[in-house]
C-alpha positions as CSV (number, residue, x, y, z in Angstrom):
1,X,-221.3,-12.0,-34.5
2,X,-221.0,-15.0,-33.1
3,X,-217.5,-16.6,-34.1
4,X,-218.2,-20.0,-32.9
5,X,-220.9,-20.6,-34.9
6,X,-218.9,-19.5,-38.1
7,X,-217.2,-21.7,-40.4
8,X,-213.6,-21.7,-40.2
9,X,-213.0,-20.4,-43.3
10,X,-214.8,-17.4,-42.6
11,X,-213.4,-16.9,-39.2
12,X,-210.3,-16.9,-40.9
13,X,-210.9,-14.7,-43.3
14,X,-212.5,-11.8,-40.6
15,X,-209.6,-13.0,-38.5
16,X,-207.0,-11.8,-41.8
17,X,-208.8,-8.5,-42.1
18,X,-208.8,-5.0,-40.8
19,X,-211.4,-5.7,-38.7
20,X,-210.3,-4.9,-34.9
21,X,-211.8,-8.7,-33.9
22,X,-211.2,-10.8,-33.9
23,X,-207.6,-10.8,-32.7
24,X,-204.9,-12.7,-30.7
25,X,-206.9,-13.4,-27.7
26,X,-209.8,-15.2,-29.4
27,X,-207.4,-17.0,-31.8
28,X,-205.7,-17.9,-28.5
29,X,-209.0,-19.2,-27.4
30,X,-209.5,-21.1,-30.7
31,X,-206.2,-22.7,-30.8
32,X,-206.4,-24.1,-27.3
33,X,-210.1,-25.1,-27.9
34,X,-208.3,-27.4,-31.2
35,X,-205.8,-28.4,-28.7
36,X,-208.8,-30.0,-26.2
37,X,-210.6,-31.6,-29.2
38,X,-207.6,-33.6,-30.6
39,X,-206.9,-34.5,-27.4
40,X,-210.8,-35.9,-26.9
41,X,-210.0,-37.9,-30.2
42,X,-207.8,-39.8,-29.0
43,X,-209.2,-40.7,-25.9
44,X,-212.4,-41.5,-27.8
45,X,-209.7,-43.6,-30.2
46,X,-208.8,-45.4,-26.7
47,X,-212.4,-46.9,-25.7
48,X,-212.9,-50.6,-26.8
49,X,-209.4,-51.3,-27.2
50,X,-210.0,-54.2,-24.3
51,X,-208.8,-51.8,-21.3
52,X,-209.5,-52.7,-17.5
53,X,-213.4,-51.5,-17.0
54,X,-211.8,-49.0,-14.7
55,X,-209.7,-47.4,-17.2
56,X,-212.6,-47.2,-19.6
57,X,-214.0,-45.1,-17.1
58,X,-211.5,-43.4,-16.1
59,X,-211.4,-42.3,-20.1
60,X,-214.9,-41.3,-20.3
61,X,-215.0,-39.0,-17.4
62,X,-211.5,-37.6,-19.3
63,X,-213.4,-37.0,-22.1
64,X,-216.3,-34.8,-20.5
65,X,-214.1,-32.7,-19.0
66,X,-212.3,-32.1,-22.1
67,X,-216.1,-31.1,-23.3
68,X,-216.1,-28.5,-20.8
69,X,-213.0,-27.2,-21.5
70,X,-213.6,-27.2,-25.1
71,X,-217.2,-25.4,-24.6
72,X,-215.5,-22.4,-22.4
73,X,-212.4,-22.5,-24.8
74,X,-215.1,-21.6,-27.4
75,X,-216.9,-19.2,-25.4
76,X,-213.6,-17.6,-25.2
77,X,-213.2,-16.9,-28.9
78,X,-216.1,-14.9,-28.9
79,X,-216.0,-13.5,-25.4
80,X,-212.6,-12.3,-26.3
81,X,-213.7,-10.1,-29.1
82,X,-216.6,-9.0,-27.2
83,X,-214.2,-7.5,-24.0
84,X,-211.9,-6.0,-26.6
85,X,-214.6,-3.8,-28.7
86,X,-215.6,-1.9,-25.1
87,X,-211.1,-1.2,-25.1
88,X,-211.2,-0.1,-28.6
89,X,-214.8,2.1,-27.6
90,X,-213.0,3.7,-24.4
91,X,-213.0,7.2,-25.0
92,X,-210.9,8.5,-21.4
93,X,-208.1,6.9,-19.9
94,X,-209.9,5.9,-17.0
95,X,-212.5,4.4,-18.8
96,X,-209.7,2.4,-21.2
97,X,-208.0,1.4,-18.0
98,X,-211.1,-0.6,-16.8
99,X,-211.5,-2.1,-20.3
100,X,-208.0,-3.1,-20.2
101,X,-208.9,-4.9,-16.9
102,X,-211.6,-6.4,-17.7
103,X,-210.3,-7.4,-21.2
104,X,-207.0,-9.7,-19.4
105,X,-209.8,-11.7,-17.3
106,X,-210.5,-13.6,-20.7
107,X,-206.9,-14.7,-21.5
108,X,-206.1,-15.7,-17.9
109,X,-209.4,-17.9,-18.4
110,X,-207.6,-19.2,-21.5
111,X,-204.8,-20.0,-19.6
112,X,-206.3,-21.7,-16.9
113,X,-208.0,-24.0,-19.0
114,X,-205.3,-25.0,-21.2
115,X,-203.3,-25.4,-17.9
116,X,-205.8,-27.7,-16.7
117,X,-205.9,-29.5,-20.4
118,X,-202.7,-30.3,-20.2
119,X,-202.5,-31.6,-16.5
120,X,-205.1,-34.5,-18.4
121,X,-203.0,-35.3,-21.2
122,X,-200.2,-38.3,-19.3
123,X,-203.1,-40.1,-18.6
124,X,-203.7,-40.4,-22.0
125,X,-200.5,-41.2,-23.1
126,X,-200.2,-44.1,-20.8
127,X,-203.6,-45.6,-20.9
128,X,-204.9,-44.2,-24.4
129,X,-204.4,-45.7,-27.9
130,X,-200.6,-46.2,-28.7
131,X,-201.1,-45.1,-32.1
132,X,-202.0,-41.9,-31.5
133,X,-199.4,-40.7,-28.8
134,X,-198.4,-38.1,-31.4
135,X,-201.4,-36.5,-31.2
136,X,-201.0,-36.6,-27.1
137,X,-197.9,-34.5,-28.4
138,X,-199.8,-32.0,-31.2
139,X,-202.3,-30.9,-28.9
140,X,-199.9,-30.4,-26.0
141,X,-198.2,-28.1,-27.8
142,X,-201.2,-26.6,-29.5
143,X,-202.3,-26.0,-25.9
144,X,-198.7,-24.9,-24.8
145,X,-199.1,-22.3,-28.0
146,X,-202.7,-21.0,-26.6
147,X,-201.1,-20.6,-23.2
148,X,-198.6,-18.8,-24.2
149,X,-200.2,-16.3,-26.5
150,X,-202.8,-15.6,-23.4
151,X,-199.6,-14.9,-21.3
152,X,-198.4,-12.5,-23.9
153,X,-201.9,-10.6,-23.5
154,X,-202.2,-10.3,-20.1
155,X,-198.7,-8.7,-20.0
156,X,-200.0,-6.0,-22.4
């Protein structure tokens, strides 16, 4: 199943289950992913507010890498579960152990890319739309959250 391509709702409610994925590292993935789009709103809310042509630009190349980042955030949901069903199919030890290695290559991803999110956000909340510093603020911490959980999982 492709998560990604659920509705929310239902990713929620497979998310709520006993189902072994999805689990923390793809709602990691999912938060940080909501963290990059809100963040993309409001740089979309800062074009044609009469900024210096460069800043414009500056904006729109912002914005397509926060596509990116929101694209591979989204990959991650799903890519998540996938690496954790081989764990949870490991039969030896040594076979678990390279799951387990395998499996923390997806929330160091996560990491990295919220890490790089974030570096892109004070641009926005010098240059973007004033109106909507607050939801600089939001996804910052929405991204801090993802971070954070992926931390938690690599540790494991």
């Amino acid at each position: 199943m492709k998560y990604k391509n659920i509705t929310l709702n239902q990713y929620l409610k497979v998310l709520s289950s006993k189902a072994p994925v999805p689990g923390g590292g793809s709602a990691a993935a999912l938060s940080g992913a909501l963290g990059v789009a809100l963040l993309a709103m409001v740089a979309h809310f800062s074009l044609g507010k009469g900024q210096p042509k460069k800043v414009e630009q500056k904006i729109r190349v912002l914005i397509k890498k926060l596509k990116k980042i929101q694209d591979r955030l989204m990959d991650m949901v799903d890519l998540d579960a996938e690496i954790y069903l081989k764990v949870v199919k490991a039969k030896t030890g040594s076979e678990k152990k390279k799951a387990m290695k395998a499996a923390r290559k997806v929330p160091k991803e996560v990491c990295r890319l919220c890490y790089g999110a974030v570096q892109l956000s004070p641009y926005l909340v010098e240059k973007g739309n004033k109106n909507l510093v607050s939801d600089v603020e939001v996804a910052v911490e929405m991204l801090l959250g993802a971070f954070n959980a992926a931390i938690i999982l690599i540790k494991i």
